[in-house]
Each structure stands twice: as C-alpha cells, then as structure tokens.
N, CA, C and O atoms as a Maestro MAE file, in Angstrom:
{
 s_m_m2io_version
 :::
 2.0.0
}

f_m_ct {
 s_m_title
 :::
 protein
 m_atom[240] {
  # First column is atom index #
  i_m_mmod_type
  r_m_x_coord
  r_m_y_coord
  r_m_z_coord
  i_m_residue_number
  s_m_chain_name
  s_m_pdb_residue_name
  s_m_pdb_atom_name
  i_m_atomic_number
  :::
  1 25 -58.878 -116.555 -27.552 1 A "UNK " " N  " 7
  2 3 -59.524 -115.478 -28.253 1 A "UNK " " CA " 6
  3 2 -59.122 -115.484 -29.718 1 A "UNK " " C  " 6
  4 15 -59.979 -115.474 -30.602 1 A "UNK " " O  " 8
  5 25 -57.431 -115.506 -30.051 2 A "UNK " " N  " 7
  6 3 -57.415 -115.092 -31.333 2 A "UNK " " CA " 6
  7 2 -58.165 -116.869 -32.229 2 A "UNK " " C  " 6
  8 15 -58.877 -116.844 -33.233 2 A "UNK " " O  " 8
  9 25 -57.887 -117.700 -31.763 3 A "UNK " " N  " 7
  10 3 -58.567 -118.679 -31.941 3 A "UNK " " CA " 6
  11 2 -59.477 -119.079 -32.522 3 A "UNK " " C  " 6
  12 15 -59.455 -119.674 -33.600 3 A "UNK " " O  " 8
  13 25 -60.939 -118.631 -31.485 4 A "UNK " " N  " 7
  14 3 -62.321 -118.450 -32.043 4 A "UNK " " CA " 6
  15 2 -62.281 -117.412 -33.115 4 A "UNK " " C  " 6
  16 15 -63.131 -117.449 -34.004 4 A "UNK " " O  " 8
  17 25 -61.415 -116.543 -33.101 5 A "UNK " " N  " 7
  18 3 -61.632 -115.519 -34.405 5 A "UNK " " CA " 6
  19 2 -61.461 -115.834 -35.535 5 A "UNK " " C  " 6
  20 15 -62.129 -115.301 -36.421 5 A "UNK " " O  " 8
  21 25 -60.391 -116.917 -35.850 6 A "UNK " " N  " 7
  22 3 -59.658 -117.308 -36.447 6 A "UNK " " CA " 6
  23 2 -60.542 -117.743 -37.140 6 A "UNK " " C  " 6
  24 15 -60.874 -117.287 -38.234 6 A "UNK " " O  " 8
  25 25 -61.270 -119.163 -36.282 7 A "UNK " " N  " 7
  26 3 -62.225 -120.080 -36.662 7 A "UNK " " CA " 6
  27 2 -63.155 -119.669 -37.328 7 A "UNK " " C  " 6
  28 15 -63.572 -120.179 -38.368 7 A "UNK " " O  " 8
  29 25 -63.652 -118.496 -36.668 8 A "UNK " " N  " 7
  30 3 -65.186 -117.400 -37.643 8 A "UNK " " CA " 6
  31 2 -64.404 -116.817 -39.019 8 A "UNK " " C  " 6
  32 15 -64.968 -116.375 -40.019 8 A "UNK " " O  " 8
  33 25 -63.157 -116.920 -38.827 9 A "UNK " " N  " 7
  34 3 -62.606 -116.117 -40.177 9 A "UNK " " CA " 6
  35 2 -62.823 -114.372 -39.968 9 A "UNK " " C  " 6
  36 15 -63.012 -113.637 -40.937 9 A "UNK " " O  " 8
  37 25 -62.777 -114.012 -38.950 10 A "UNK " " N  " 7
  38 3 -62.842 -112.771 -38.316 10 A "UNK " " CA " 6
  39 2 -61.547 -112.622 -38.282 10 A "UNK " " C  " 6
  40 15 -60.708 -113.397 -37.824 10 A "UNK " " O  " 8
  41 25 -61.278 -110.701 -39.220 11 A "UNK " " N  " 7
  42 3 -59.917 -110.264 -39.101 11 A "UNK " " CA " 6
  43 2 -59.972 -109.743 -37.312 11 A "UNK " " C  " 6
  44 15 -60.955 -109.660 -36.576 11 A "UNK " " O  " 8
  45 25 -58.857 -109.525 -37.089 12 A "UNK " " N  " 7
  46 3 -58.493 -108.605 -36.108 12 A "UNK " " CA " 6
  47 2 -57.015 -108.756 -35.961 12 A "UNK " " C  " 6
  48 15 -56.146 -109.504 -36.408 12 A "UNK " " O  " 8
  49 25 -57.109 -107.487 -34.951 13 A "UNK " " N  " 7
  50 3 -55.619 -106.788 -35.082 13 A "UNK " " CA " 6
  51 2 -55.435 -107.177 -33.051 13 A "UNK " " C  " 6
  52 15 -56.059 -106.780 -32.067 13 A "UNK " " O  " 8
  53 25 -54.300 -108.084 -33.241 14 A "UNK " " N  " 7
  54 3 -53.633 -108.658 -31.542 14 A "UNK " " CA " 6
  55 2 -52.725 -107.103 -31.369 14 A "UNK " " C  " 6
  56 15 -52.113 -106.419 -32.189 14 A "UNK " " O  " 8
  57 25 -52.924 -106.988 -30.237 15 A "UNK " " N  " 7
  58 3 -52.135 -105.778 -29.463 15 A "UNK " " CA " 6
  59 2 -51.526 -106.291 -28.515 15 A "UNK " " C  " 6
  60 15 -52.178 -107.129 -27.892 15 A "UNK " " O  " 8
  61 25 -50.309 -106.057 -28.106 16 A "UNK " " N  " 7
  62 3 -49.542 -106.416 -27.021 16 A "UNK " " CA " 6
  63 2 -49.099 -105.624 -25.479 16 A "UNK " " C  " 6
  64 15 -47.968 -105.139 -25.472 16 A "UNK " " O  " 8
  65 25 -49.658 -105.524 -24.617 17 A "UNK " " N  " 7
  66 3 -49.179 -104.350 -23.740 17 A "UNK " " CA " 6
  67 2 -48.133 -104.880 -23.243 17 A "UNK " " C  " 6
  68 15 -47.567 -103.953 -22.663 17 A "UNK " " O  " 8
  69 25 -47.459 -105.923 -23.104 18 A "UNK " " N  " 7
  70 3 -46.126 -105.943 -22.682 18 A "UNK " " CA " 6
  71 2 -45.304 -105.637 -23.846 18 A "UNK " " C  " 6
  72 15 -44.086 -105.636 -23.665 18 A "UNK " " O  " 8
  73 25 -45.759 -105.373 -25.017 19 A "UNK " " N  " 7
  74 3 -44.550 -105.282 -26.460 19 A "UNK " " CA " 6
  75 2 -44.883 -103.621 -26.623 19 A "UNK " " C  " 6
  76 15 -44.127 -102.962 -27.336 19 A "UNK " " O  " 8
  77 25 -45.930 -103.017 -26.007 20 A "UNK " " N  " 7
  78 3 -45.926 -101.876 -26.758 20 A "UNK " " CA " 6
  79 2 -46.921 -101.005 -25.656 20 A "UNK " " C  " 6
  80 15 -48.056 -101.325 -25.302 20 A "UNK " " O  " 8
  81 25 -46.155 -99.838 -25.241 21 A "UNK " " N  " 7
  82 3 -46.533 -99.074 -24.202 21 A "UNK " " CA " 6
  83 2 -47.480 -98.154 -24.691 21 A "UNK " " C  " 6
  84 15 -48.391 -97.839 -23.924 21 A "UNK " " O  " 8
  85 25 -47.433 -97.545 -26.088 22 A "UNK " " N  " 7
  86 3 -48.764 -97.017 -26.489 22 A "UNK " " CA " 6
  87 2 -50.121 -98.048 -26.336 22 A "UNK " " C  " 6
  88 15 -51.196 -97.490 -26.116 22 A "UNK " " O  " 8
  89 25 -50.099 -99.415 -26.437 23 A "UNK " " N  " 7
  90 3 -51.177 -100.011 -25.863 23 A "UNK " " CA " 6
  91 2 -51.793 -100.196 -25.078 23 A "UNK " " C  " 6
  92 15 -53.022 -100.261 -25.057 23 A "UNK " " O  " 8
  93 25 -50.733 -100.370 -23.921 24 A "UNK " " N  " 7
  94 3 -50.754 -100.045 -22.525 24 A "UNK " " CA " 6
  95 2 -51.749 -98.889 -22.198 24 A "UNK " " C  " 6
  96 15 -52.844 -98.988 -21.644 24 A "UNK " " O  " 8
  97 25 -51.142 -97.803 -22.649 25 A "UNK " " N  " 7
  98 3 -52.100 -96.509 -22.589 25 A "UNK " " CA " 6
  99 2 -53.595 -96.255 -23.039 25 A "UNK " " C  " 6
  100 15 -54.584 -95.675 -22.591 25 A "UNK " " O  " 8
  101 25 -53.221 -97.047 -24.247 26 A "UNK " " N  " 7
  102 3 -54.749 -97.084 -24.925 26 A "UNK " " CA " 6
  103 2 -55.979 -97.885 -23.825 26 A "UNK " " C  " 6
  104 15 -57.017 -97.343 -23.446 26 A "UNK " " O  " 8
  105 25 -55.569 -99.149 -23.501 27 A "UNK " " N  " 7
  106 3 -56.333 -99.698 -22.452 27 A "UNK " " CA " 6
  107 2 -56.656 -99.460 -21.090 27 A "UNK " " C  " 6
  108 15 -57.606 -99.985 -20.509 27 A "UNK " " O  " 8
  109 25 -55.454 -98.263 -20.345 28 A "UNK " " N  " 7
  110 3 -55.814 -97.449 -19.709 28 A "UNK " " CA " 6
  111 2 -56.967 -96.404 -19.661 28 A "UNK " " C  " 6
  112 15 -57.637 -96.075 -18.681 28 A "UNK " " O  " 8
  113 25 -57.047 -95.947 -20.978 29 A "UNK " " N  " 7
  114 3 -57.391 -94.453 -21.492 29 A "UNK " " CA " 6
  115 2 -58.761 -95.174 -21.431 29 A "UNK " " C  " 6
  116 15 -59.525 -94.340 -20.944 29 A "UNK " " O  " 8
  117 25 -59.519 -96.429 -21.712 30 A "UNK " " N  " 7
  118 3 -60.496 -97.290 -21.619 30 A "UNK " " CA " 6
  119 2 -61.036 -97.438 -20.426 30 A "UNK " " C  " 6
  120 15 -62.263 -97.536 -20.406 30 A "UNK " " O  " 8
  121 25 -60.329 -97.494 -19.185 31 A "UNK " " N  " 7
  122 3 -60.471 -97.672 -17.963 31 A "UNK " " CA " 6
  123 2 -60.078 -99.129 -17.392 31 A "UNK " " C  " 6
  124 15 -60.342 -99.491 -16.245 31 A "UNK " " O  " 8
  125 25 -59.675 -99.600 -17.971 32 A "UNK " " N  " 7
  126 3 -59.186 -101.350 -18.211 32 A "UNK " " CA " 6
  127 2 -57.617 -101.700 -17.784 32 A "UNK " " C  " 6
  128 15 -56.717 -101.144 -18.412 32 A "UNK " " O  " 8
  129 25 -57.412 -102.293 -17.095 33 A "UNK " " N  " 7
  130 3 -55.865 -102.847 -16.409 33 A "UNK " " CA " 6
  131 2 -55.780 -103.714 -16.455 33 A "UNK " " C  " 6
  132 15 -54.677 -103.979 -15.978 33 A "UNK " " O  " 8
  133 25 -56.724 -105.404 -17.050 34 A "UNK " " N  " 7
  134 3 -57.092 -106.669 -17.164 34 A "UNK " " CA " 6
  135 2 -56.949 -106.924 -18.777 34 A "UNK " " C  " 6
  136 15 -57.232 -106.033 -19.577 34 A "UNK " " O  " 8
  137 25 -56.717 -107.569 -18.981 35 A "UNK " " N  " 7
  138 3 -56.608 -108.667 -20.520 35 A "UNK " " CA " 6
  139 2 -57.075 -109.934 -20.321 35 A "UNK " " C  " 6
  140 15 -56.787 -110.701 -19.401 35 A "UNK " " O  " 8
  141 25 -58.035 -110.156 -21.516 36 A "UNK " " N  " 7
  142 3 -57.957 -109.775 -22.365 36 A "UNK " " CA " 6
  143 2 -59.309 -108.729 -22.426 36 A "UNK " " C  " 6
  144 15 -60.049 -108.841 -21.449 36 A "UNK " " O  " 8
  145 25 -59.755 -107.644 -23.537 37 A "UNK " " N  " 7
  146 3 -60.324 -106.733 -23.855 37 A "UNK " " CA " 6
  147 2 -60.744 -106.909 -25.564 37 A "UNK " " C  " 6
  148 15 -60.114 -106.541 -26.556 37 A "UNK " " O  " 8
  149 25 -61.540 -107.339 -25.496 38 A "UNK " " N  " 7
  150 3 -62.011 -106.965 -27.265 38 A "UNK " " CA " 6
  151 2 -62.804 -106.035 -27.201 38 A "UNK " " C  " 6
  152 15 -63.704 -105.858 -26.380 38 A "UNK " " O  " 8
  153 25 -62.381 -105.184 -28.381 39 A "UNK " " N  " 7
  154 3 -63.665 -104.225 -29.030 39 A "UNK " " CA " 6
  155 2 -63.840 -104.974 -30.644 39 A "UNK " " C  " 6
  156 15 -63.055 -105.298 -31.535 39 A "UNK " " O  " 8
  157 25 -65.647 -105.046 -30.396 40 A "UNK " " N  " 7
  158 3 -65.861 -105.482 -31.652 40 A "UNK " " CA " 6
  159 2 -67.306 -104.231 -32.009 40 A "UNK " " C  " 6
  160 15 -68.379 -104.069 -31.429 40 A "UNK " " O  " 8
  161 25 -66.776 -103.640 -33.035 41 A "UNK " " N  " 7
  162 3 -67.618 -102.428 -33.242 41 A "UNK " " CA " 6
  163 2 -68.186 -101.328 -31.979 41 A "UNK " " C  " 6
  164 15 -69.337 -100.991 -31.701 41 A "UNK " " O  " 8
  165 25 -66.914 -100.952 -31.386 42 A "UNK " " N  " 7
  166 3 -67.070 -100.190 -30.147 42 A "UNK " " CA " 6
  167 2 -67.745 -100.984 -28.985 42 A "UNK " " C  " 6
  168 15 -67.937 -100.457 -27.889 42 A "UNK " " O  " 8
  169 25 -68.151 -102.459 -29.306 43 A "UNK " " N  " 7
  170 3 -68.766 -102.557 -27.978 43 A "UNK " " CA " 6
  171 2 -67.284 -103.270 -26.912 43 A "UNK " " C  " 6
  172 15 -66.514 -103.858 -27.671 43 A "UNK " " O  " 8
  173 25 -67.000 -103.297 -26.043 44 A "UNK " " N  " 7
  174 3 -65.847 -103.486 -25.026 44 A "UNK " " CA " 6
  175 2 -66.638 -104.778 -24.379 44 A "UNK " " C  " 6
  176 15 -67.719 -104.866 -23.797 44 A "UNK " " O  " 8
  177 25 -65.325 -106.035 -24.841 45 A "UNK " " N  " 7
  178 3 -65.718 -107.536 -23.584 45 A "UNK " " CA " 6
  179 2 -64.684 -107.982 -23.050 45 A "UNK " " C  " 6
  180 15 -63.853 -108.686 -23.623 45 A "UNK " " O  " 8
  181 25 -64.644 -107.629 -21.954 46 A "UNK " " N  " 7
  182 3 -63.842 -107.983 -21.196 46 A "UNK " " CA " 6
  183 2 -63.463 -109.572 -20.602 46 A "UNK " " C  " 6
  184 15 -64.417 -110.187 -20.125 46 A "UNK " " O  " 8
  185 25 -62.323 -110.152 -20.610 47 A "UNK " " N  " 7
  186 3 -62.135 -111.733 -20.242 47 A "UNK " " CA " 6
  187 2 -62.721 -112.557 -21.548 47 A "UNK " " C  " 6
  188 15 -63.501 -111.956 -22.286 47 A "UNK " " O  " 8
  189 25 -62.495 -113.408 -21.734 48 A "UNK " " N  " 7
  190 3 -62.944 -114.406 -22.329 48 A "UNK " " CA " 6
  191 2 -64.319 -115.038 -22.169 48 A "UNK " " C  " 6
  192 15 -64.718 -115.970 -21.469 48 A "UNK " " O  " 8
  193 25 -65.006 -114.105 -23.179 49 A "UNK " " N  " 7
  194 3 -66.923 -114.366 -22.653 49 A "UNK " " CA " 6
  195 2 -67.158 -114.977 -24.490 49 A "UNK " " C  " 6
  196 15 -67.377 -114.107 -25.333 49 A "UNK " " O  " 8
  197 25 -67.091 -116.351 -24.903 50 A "UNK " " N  " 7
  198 3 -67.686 -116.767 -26.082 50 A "UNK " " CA " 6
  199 2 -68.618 -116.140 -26.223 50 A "UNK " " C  " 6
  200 15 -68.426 -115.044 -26.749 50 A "UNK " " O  " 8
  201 25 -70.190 -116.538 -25.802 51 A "UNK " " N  " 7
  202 3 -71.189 -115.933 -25.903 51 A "UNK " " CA " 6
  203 2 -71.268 -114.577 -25.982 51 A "UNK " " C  " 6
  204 15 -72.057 -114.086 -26.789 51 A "UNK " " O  " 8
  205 25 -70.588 -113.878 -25.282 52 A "UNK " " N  " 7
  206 3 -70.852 -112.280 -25.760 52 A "UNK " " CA " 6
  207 2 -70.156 -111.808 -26.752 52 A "UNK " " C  " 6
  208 15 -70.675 -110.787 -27.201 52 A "UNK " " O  " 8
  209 25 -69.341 -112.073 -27.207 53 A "UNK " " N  " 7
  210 3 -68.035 -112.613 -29.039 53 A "UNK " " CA " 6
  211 2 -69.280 -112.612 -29.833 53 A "UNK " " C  " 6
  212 15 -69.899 -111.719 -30.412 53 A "UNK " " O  " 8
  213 25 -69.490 -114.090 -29.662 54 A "UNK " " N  " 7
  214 3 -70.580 -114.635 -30.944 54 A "UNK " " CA " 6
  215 2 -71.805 -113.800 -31.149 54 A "UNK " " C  " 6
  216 15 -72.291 -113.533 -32.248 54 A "UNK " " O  " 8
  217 25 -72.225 -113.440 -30.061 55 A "UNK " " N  " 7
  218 3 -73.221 -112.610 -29.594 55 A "UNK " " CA " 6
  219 2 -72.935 -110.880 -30.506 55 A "UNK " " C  " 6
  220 15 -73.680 -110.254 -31.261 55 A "UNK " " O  " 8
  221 25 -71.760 -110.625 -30.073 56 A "UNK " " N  " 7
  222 3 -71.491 -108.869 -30.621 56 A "UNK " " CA " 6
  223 2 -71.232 -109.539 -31.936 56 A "UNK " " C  " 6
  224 15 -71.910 -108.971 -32.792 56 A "UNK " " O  " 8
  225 25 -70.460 -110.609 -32.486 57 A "UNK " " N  " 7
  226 3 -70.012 -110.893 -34.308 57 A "UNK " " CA " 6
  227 2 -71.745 -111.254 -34.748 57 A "UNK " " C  " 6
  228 15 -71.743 -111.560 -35.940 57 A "UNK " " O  " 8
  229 25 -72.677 -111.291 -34.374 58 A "UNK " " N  " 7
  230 3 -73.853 -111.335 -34.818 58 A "UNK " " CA " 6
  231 2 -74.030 -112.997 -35.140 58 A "UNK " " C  " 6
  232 15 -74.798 -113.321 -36.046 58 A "UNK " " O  " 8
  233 25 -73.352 -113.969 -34.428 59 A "UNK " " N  " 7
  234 3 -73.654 -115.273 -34.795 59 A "UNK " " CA " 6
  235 2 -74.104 -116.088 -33.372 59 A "UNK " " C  " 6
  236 15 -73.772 -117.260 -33.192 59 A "UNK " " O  " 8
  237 25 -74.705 -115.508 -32.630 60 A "UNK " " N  " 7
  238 3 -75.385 -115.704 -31.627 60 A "UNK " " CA " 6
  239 2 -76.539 -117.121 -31.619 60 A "UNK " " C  " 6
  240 15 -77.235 -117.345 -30.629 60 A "UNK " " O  " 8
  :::
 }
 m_bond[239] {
  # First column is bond index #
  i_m_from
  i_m_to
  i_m_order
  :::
  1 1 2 1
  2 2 3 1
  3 3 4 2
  4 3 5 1
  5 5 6 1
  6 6 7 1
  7 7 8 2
  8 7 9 1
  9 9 10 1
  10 10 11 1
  11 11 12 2
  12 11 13 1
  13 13 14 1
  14 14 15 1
  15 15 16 2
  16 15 17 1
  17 17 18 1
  18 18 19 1
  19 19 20 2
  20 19 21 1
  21 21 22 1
  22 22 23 1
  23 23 24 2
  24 23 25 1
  25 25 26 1
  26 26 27 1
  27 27 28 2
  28 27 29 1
  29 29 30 1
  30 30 31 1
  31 31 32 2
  32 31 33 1
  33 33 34 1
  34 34 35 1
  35 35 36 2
  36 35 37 1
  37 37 38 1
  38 38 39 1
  39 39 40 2
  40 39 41 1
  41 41 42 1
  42 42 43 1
  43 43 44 2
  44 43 45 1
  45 45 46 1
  46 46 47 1
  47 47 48 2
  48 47 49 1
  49 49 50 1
  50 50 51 1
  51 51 52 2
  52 51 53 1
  53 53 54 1
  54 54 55 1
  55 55 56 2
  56 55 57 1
  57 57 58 1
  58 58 59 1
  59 59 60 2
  60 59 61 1
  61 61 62 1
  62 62 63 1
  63 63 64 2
  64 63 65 1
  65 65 66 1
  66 66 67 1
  67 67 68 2
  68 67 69 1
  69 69 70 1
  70 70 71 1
  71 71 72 2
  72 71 73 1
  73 73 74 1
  74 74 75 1
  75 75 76 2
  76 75 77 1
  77 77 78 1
  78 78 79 1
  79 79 80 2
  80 79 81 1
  81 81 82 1
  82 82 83 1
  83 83 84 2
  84 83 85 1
  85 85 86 1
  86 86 87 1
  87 87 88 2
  88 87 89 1
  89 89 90 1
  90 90 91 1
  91 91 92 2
  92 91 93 1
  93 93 94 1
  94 94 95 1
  95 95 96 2
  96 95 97 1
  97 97 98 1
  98 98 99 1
  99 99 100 2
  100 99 101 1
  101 101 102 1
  102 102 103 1
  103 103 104 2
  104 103 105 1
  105 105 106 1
  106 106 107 1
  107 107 108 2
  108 107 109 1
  109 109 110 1
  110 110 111 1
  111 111 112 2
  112 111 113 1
  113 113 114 1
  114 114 115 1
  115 115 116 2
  116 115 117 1
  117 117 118 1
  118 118 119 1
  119 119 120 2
  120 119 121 1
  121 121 122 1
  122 122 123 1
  123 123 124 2
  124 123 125 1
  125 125 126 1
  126 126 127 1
  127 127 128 2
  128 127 129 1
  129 129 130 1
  130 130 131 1
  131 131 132 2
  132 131 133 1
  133 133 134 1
  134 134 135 1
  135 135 136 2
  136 135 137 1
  137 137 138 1
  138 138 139 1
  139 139 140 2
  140 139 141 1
  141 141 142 1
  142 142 143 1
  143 143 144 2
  144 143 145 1
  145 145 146 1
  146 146 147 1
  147 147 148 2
  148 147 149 1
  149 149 150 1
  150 150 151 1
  151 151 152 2
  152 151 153 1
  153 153 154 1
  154 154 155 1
  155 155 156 2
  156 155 157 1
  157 157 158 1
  158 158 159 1
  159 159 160 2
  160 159 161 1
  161 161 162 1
  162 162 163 1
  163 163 164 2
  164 163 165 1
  165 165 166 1
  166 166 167 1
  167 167 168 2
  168 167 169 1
  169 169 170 1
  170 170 171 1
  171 171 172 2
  172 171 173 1
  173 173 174 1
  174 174 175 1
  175 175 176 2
  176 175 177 1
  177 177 178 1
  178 178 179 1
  179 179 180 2
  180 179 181 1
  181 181 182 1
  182 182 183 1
  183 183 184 2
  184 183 185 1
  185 185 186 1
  186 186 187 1
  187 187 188 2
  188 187 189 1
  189 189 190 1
  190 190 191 1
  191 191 192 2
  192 191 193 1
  193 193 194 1
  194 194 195 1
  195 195 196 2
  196 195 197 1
  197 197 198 1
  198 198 199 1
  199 199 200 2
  200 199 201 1
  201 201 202 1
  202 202 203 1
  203 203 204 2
  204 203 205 1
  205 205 206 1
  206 206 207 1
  207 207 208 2
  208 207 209 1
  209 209 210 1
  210 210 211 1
  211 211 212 2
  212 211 213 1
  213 213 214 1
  214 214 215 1
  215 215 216 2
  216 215 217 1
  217 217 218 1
  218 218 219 1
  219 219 220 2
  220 219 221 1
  221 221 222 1
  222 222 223 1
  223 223 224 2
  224 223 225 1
  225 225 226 1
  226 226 227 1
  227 227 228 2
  228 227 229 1
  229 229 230 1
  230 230 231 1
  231 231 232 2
  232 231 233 1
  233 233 234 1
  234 234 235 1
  235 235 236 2
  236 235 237 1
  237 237 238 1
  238 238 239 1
  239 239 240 2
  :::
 }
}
C-alpha cells in the first residue's frame, strides 16, 4: 500500500494499531478489525484492492 502511494506521489499519513491504541479505536469506531483500511476522501477500501486505489485517486 504505502508503496503504490509512494509511486503516485500520493501523501498519506501510515497509522499503526499495534503502536497506537487511539488507532485501534478509530478503526473500530469504523466498524473494521482487518488491515489494511484506506480512506481516500471518505471513501473506505478495505485489503489491498489496486484498482479501487487508482480508481478512488482518480487514475483509473
């Protein structure tokens, strides 16, 4: 994930739920217990889906 982001030159911010229990919560509070989770402009993708990445970063 951070990878392909990298590659597009897409910022984002890595969260850790084993480093940080407010994260934990946050991805709870989502309904989510699985990683990985991107939000890219509120939309939520769950697992490692390229196509739906490239797809929500508008380079589809």
């Amino acid at each position: 994930m951070k990878e392909l982001l990298s590659q597009k030159k897409v910022p984002f911010t890595d969260k850790n739920i084993r480093e940080d229990a407010a994260t934990l919560n946050e991805l709870r509070k989502m309904g989510y217990n699985a990683v990985p989770v991107t939000v890219i402009d509120g939309q939520r993708i769950v697992g490692y889906d390229k196509a739906a990445i490239e797809k929500a970063l508008g380079s589809a």
